[in-house]
C-alpha positions as CSV (number, residue, x, y, z in Angstrom):
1,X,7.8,7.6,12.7
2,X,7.5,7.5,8.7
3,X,8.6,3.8,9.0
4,X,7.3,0.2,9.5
5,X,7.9,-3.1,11.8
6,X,10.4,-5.2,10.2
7,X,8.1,-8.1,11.7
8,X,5.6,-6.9,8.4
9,X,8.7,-7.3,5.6
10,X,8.3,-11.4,4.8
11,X,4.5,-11.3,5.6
12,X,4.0,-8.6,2.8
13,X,6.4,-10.4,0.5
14,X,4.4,-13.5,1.0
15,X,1.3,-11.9,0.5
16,X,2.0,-10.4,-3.0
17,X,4.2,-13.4,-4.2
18,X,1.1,-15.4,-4.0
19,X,-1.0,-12.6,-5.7
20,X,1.5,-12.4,-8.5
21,X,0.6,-8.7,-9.7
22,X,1.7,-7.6,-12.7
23,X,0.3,-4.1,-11.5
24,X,1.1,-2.9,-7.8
25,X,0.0,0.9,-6.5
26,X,1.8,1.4,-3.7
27,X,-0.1,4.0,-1.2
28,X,1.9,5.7,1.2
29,X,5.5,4.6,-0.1
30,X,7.6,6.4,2.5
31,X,11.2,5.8,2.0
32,X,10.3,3.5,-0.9
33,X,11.1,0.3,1.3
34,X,8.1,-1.9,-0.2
35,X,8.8,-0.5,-4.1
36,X,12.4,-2.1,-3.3
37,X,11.5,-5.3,-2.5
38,X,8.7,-5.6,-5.3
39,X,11.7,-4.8,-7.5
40,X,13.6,-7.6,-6.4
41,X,11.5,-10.4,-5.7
42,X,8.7,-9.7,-8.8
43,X,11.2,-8.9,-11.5
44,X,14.8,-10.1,-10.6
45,X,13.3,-13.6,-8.8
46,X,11.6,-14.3,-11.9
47,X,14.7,-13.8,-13.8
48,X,14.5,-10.4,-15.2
49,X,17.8,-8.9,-14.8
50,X,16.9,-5.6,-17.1
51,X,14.1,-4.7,-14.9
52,X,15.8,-1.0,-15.2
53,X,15.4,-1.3,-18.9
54,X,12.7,-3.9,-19.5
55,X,9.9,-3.6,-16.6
56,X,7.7,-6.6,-16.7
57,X,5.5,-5.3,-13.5
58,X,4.4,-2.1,-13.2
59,X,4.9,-0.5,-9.8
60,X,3.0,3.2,-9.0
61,X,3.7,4.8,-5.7
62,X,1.5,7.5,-3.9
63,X,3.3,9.9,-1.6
64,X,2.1,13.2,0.4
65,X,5.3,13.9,2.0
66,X,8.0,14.4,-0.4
67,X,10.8,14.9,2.2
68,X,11.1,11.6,2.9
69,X,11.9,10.5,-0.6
70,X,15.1,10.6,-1.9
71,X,14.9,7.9,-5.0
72,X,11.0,7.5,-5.8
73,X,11.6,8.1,-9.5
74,X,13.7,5.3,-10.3
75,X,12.0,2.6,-8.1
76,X,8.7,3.7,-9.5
77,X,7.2,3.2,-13.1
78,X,5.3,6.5,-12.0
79,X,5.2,8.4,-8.8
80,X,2.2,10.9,-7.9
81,X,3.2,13.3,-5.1
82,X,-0.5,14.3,-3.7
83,X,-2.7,12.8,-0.6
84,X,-3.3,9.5,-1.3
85,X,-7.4,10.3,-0.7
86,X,-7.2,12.4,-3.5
87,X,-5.2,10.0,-5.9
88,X,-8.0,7.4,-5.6
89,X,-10.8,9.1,-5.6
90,X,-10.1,10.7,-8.7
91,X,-8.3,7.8,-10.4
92,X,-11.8,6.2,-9.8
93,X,-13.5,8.7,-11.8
94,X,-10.6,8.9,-14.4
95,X,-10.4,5.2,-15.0
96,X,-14.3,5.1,-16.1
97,X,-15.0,2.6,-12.8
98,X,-11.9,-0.1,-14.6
99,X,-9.7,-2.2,-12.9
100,X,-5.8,-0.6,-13.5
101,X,-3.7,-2.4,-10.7
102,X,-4.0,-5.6,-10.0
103,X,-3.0,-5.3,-6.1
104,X,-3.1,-2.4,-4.0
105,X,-0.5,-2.2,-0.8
106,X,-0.8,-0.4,1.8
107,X,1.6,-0.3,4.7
108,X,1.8,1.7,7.8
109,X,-0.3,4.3,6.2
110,X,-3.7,3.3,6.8
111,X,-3.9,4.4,10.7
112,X,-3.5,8.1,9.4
113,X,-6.7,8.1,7.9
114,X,-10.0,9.2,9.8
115,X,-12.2,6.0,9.9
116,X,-14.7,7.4,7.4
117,X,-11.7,7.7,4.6
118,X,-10.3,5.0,5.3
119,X,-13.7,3.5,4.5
120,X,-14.2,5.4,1.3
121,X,-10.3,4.5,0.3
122,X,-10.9,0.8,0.2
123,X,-14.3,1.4,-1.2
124,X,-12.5,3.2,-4.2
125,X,-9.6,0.7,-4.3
126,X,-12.2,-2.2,-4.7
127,X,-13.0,-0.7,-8.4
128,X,-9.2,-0.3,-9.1
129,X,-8.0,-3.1,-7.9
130,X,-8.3,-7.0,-7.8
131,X,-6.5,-7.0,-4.5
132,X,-5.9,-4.9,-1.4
133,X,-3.2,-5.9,1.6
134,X,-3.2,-3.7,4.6
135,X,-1.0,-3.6,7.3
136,X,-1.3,-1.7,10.3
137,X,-0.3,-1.7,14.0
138,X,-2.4,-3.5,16.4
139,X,-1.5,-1.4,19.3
140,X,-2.6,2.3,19.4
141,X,-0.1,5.1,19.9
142,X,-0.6,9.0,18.9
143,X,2.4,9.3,16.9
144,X,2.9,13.0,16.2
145,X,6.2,14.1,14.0
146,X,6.1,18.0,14.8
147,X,6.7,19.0,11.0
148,X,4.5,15.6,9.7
149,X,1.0,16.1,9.6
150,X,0.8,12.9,7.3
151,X,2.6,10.8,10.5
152,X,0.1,11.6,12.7
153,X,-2.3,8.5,13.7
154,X,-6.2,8.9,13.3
155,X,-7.5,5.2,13.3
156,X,-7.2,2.4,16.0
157,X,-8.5,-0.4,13.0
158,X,-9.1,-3.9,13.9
159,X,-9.4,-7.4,12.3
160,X,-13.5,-6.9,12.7
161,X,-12.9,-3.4,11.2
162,X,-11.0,-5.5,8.1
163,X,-13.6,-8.4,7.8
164,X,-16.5,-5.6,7.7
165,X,-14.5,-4.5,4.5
166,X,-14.9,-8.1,3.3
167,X,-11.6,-8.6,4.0
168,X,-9.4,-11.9,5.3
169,X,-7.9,-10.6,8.5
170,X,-5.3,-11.6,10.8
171,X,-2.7,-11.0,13.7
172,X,1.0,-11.5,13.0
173,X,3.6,-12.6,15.3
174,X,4.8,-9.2,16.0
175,X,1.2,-7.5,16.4
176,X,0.5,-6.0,13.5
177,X,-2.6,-6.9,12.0
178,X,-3.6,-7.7,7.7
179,X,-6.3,-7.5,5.8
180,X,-6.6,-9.2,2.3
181,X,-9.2,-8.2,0.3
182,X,-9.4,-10.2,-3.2
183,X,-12.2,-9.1,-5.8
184,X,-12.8,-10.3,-9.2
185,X,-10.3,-11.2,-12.0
């Protein structure tokens, strides 16, 4: 299902007010759920009211299945429609090995990707980014969409699986599990 636990929604919210970004890349942005509520929380909380005029965070989303987007473009400071694999690895090369985004979040989109790119994703996202969230189920299900290949689960990850990332890792209350890498500033 290209959707999310609504358990995740104040965990997440937590997580990246305490960050503060003032760059977010949004991997896997689905129905744009997550570039909604950065909207409102990191611009009109902190008083911008002409966030559709006068963006003070910049929010990029990554998306490989296009039908289930309907208003990317205007939640998104830029959207790239492409497997988020690819977007990383070569935003890695293009960005000469730079931080550009101050957190990386990724929500119920992690479990579609085979152990070893899941491995090389966060790898990647440690020289973009000063901080990665993950959120994924805790409890493995197959979760085929005839029509989806992108749905399709490929990774049962665990908390050890996040701490061997270097990550902070934990269980919420409704079973899904984090992990919270932060690198340098």
């Amino acid at each position: 299902m290209p959707s999310g636990s609504i358990h995740t929604v104040p965990v997440v919210i937590e997580q990246v007010l305490a960050l503060r970004p003032k760059s977010v890349l949004d991997l896997g942005t689905g129905v744009g759920k997550y570039g909604v509520l950065l909207r409102e929380y990191l611009e009109i909380q902190a008083g911008n009211f002409d966030f559709d005029q006068r963006r003070t965070v910049r929010i990029d989303g990554v998306e490989a299945e296009k039908r289930l987007c309907w208003r990317q473009d205007s939640i998104y400071d830029r959207m790239f429609w492409m497997d988020l694999r690819e977007f990383v690895a070569f935003r890695v090369e293009a960005s000469r090995r730079t931080v550009e985004y101050d957190l990386a979040l990724m929500t119920d989109v992690f479990e579609h990707l085979s152990r070893e790119d899941g491995a090389k994703v966060v790898d990647s996202l440690k020289v973009l980014c000063r901080a990665i969230l993950i959120v994924v189920p805790r409890d493995w299900f197959s979760n085929e969409v005839p029509g989806l290949p992108w749905e399709t689960h490929r990774t049962q990850w665990t908390l050890d699986d996040f701490r061997a990332f270097g990550m902070t890792a934990w269980e919420g209350v409704a079973g899904d599990l984090y992990g919270l890498w932060r690198g340098g500033t």
